[in-house]
Structure formats: structure tokens, C-alpha cells
N, C-alpha and C positions, 0 to 999 in steps of 0.2 A: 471541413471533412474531406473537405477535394472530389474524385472519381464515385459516381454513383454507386451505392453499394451493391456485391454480387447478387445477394436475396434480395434486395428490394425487391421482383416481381412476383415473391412468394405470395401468397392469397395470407391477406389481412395486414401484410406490410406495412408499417405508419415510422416514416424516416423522419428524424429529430435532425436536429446539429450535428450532433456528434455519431449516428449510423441511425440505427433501426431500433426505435423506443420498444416496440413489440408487434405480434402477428396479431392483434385482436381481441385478446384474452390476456393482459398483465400477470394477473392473481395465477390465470391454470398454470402459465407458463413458468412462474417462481418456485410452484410447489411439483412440476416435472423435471424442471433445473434442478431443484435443491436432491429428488431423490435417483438422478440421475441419467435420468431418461431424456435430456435435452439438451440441444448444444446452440451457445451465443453467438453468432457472429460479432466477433470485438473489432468493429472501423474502431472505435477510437484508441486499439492500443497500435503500436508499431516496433519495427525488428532494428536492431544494428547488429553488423557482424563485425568482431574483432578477430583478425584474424596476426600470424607473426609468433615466433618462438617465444619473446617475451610479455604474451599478453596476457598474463595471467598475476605476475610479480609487477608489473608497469600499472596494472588495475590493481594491484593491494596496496601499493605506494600512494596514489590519489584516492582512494575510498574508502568511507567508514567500513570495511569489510574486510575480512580475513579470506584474500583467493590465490595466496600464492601457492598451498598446496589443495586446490578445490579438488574432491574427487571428481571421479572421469563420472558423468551422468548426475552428477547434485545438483539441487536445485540450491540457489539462498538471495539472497535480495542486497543492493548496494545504496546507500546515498550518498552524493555529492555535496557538500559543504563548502560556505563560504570561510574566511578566515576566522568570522565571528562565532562559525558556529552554527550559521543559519542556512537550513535544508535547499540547494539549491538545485538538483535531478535527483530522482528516483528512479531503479531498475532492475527487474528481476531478472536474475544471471544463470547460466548455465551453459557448462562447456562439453563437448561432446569426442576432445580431443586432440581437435585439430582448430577450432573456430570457440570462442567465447560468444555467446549469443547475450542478449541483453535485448529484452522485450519494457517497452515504455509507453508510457501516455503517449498516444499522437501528437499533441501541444508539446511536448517535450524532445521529442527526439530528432529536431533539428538542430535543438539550441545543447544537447547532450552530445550527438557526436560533431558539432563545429568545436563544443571544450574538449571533448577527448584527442579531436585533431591538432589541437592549439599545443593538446601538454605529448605532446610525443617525443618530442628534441630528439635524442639516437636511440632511443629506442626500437627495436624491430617490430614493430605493429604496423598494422591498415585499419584502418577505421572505414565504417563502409555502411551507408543507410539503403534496407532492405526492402525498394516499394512491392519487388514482385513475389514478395510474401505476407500472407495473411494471417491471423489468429483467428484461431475458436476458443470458447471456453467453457468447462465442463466441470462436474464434479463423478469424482471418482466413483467406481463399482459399479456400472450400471452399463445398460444397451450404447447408452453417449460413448462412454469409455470404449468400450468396442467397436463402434461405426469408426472413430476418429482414427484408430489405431494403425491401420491399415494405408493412411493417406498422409499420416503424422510426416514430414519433412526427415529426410534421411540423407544430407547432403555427405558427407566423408566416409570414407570406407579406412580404416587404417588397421596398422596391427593388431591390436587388443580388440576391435570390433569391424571385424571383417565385413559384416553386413550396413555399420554404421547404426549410432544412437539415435533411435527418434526422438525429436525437440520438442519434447514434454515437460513444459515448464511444473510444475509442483511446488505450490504456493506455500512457501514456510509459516504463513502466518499463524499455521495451525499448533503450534510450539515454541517456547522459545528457544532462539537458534544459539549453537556454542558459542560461547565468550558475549551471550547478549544477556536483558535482565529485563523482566517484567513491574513495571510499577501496579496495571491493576492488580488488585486484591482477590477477587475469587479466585478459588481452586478451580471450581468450572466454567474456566473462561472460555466465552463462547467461542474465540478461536477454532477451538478445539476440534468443533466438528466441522469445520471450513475446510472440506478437503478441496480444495480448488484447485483446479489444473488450466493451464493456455496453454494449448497444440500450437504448433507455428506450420503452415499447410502452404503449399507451394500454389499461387493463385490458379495455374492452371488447370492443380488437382479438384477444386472446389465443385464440379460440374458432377464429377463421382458421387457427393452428398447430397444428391437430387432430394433423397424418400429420406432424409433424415430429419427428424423433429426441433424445431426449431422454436428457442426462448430470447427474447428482446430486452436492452439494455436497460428497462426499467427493473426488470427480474433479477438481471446481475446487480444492479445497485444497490435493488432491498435485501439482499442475501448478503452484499457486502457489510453495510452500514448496521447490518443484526450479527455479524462477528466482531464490530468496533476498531474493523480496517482501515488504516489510514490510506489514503490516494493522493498521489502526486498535482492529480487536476481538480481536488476538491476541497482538500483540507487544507494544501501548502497555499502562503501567503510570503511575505518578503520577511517576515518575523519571526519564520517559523524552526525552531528548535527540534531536534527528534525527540526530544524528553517528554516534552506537550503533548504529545500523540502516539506515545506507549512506543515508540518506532526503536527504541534499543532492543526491544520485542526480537527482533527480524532482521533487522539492517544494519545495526551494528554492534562489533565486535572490540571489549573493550581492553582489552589483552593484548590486541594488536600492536604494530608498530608505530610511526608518526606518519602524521595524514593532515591535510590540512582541517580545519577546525578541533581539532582532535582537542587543544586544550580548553577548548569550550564542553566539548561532554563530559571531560574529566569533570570538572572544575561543578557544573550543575549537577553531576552525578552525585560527586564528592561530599558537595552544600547540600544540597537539593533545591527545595521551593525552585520547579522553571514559573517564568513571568504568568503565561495561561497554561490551561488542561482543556485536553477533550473529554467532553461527555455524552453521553448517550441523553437524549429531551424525548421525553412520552407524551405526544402533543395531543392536548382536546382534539378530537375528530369531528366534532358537532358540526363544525361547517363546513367541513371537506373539502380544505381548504389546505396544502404545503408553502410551507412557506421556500422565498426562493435562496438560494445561496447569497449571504450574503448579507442576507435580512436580518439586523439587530435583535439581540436579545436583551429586554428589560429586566432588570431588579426592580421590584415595587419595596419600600422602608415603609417603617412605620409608622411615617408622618403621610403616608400617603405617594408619594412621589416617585416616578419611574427615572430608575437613570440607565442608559446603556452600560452591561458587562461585559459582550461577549458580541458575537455574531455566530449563526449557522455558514456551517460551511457543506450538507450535504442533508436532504430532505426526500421520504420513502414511503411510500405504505405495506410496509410487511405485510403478508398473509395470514401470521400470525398475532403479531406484536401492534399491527394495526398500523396508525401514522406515528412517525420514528424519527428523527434527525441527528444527527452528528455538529458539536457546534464547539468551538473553541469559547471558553468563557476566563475571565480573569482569575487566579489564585487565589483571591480575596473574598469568591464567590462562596456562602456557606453551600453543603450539600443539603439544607434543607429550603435553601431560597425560595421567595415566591417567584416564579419567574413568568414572562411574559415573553411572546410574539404579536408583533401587530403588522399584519398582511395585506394588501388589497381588502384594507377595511375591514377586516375582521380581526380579535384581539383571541389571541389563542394560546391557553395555559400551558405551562410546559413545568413537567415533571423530572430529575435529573435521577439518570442510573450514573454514577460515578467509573469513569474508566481510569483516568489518570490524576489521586488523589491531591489534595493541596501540598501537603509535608513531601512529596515524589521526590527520592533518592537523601532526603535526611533520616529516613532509617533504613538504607541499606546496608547491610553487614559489608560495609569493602576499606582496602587498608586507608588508612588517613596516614598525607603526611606531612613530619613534623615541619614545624615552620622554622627556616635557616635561621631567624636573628636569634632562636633559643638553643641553646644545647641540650643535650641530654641531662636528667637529673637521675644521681646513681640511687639506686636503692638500696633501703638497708635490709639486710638479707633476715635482721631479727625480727623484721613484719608481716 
């Protein structure tokens, strides 16, 4: 995590790994987060700034994402891909004019801008990691949204915004984004009401948020994992496909031009069935017990016998939903499985909400095509 967090001295402060798990109160703090009234200190996300006349077309060229013409102030979200296909950075983008901002997991955004430094060749770009700036994160319409506003990062002044864009990220999750496509199946997907925002706040501003209300990264996690958000530092693995994890959702753009991995989303989109799916697990709570990232999930058959399908990849106690996980499981897995977790000794049921179906993208309406070694076959028009 590095540097002691700024609120750590706040009263009821409890620092984790990754920043500030919570002020004391978990449960109060998720349900003042979720209706507005609170704001996160995010240690574990981090800033890059791209700055250079081509970085907007230089970023469409390397990312599943459509930014060469981003509007001035959008939010939309990019992944980086291996050749294969498999998710290798994630980052939510927004450019304000003059500078492409790109806000990331802290584990990530050393190894994000040493690649973006790697792929620049003539291009006019700077790549540049942002320690002396921080995130907050909030959700929209409420007192949060207003305390933040005022302190919200306002670095470039240029033509079209004389006063300069504050860097208010605006989390797309809550829609699916142009040229992307949703695999889960509800119409009300919980996305929906994810109106999630990360302010990028200049660290020296932070002293200004003295009286401001404060919710702890246990709060952001169960508000995330009950919209069925995927995360860079929770859900990705060396396997991992954006198909598996609903992420054409948000982060890519299939319309676009060529990008690396690209013929790997085609191709699973095309087919469908990817290798696993994420899904939501409604875990017995009886022994108040989460299981940790990480921690295998069993199929019990009907001979009796547990074998591993899946693993979790992120574990919550929603305020509502109760105890919740997020967990990659294989394609093979029915949606009515018996399913199993077994934890520091306790054996804990787990119920699946399906996000990302088995059949995902074999019944997409999108063009097929034909295969070169046939030709076309004419039709008769008296049919």
C-alpha cells in the first residue's frame, strides 16, 4: 500500500493492506455510501496521466476501447489484452482535453504505465504515474457529491473550458457502453443503479475534507460485488477473458478497429461458450464465516463426492443481501448445482445468481462469417 493513509487518524480508523477496511461501523457506512452521504478514501486505486497530441488515437490502437474520438468529459473504461485474448490491465479513462487520465488498481498501474511506455515508438505521448494524487469515491446525488466537488482536481485550463474539467470519473458500469454487449440476462441488472463516481483530488487538497463523512473499503466492496462489477485486483487471474466476467459490458468496444487480442473477442463472442463465468454465490451465513479469495468452490454429484469447479474471486457482507461472493466457476457448472465452500473449517453452502450464462455469446444476434473454403450458394428466387 506504501505511505500511511491520509485519514488513518480519523476516530475508528482500522487500516487493511490495501487502505482503510472502515471507521468502525462497516454495515452504517455501506448504507451512507450507497445513499450518498459518504465518501471512500480509495488507497488502493492510482492515477496515470497521458498526456501528447496523439493520445487518444495511440490508446484506441492498443485497447479494447473506442477513444479516438472520446468526448471532451466522458467517462468509459479500457482493457488491455494479451495476444490470446486474456485481460491483462484495466482502467477507467477520461480525458479533460488536454491530458487522458486513466485511474487503476494500485497493483496495477506500475505494470500499466511501464506497457504503455514500452508501446509508444513515434508516437507523441508521455506516460506519467500520478503519486501526488489521490481518489475518493462516491455515489452520485447526495451531500458526498457536493463536499467533493469543490476540491475535485482541475488541472488544464484550455479553450472549450476556460475554468478546466473536474476529474470525475463516472463509472460506466451502470449501462452498457456503445459498441459493447451484455451477456447477463436480467433487464434489471443491478448495474443499473451503480451510480459510482472516483474524484481524483490533489493530495494537498485533502486537509479541506476535514468534516466530511467517511466510508471504508469494506463498504465499497459490498456495494461493488451486489452490482456484479468486475475488478482488475479481484476477479482477474492469468485466464482471464472479458467474456467470463460480463466486461464487454463496459470495456469493450466490438465495432472497433484491430487491437491486440481482438481476434480472441471476436471469435468467443462469435462461438460463445468462454472456458468459465462469473457468478454471484449466496453464502449460508450461519457461521459468519467469508470465505477468502481464492478459496475453491466445490460441486457435491450424486454419488456423493466433492470435486473443485471454480474458485471465489471476491467475498462481502452486503447490508442487504447479507454474505455474497463473486467467484469464477467452470461452464460446465449447472445453474442449479449443489455447491460448496469449505473455509477455516467450516463447510458453507453457496447458492448461485447467474451473471454470466453457460451458452454467453452463442445466442447473440451479431453477423457470422462465412467460412472461406465454401462459397456462396445461389438461391432460387422461386423459394
Amino acid at each position: 500500500m506504501g505511505e500511511r493513509p491520509f485519514f488513518a487518524d480519523r476516530a475508528g480508523a482500522v487500516v487493511g493492506d490495501d487502505g482503510i477496511a472502515h471507521f468502525g461501523d462497516p454495515v452504517r457506512e455501506q448504507r451512507r455510501l450507497a445513499a450518498g452521504e459518504a465518501v471512500a478514501p480509495l488507497d488502493d486505486r492510482g492515477v496515470i496521466e497521458v498526456a501528447g497530441p496523439d493520445r487518444l488515437t495511440w490508446l484506441d490502437s492498443i485497447t479494447s476501447q473506442a477513444l479516438a474520438s472520446l468526448p471532451l468529459g466522458q467517462s468509459t473504461e479500457l482493457l488491455v489484452l494479451d495476444p490470446h485474448g486474456r485481460v491483462e490491465h484495466a482502467a477507467g479513462v477520461f480525458d479533460d482535453g488536454a491530458s487522458t487520465w486513466l485511474l487503476a488498481d494500485a497493483g496495477d498501474v506500475a505494470g500499466l504505465a511501464k506497457w504503455l511506455t514500452m508501446m509508444r515508438f513515434r508516437s507523441k505521448v508521455e506516460v506519467r504515474v500520478r503519486d501526488d494524487l489521490a481518489i475518493l469515491g462516491l455515489f452520485e446525488h447526495g451531500s458526498a457529491e457536493r463536499a467533493i466537488a469543490p476540491v475535485a482536481y482541475r488541472p488544464h485550463t484550455t479553450e472549450q473550458v476556460p475554468g478546466g474539467i473536474p476529474l470525475l470519473w463516472a463509472d460506466p458500469w451502470r449501462s452498457v457502453a456503445a459498441g459493447g454487449w451484455q451477456y447477463a440476462a436480467p433487464a434489471s441488472h443491478p448495474g443499473a443503479d451503480y451510480a459510482w463516481v472516483e474524484a481524483v483530488v490533489d493530495r494537498a487538497a485533502l486537509p479541506q475534507l476535514a468534516g466530511v463523512e467517511l466510508a471504508g473499503l469494506l463498504a465499497v466492496e459490498a456495494l461493488r460485488v451486489a452490482a456484479w462489477r468486475p475488478r482488475w485486483s479481484r476477479e482477474v487471474d492469468d485466464r482471464a477473458i472479458p467474456h467470463e466476467y460480463d466486461w464487454l459490458r463496459s470495456a469493450v468496444h466490438l465495432n472497433k478497429g484491430c487491437y491486440r487480442g481482438q481476434e480472441t473477442v471476436a471469435k468467443v463472442h462469435n462461438l460463445g461458450h468462454p472456458p468459465r463465468r462469473l457468478t454471484l454465490l449466496h453464502l449460508d451465513g450461519s457461521d459468519s464465516v467469508l470465505p477468502a479469495p481464492g478459496t475453491a468452490v466445490l460441486q457435491t454429484g450424486a454419488d456423493g463426492e466433492a470435486t473443485e469447479v471454480g474458485h471465489v474471486t471476491s467475498s462481502v457482507r452486503h447490508h442487504e443481501l447479507g454474505p455474497v461472493a463473486l467467484a469464477v466457476l467452470a461452464r460446465r457448472v449447472p445453474g442449479d448445482a449443489t455447491l460448496e465452500i469449505r473455509s477455516d473449517g467450516s463447510r458453507i453452502a453457496a447458492a448461485q445468481e447467474i451473471i454470466v450464462p453457460a451458452d454467453a455469446g452463442a445466442t447473440a444476434d451479431v453477423p457470422r462469417l462465412t467460412r472461406l473454403s465454401r462459397r456462396p450458394v445461389a438461391q432460387d428466387p422461386a423459394r
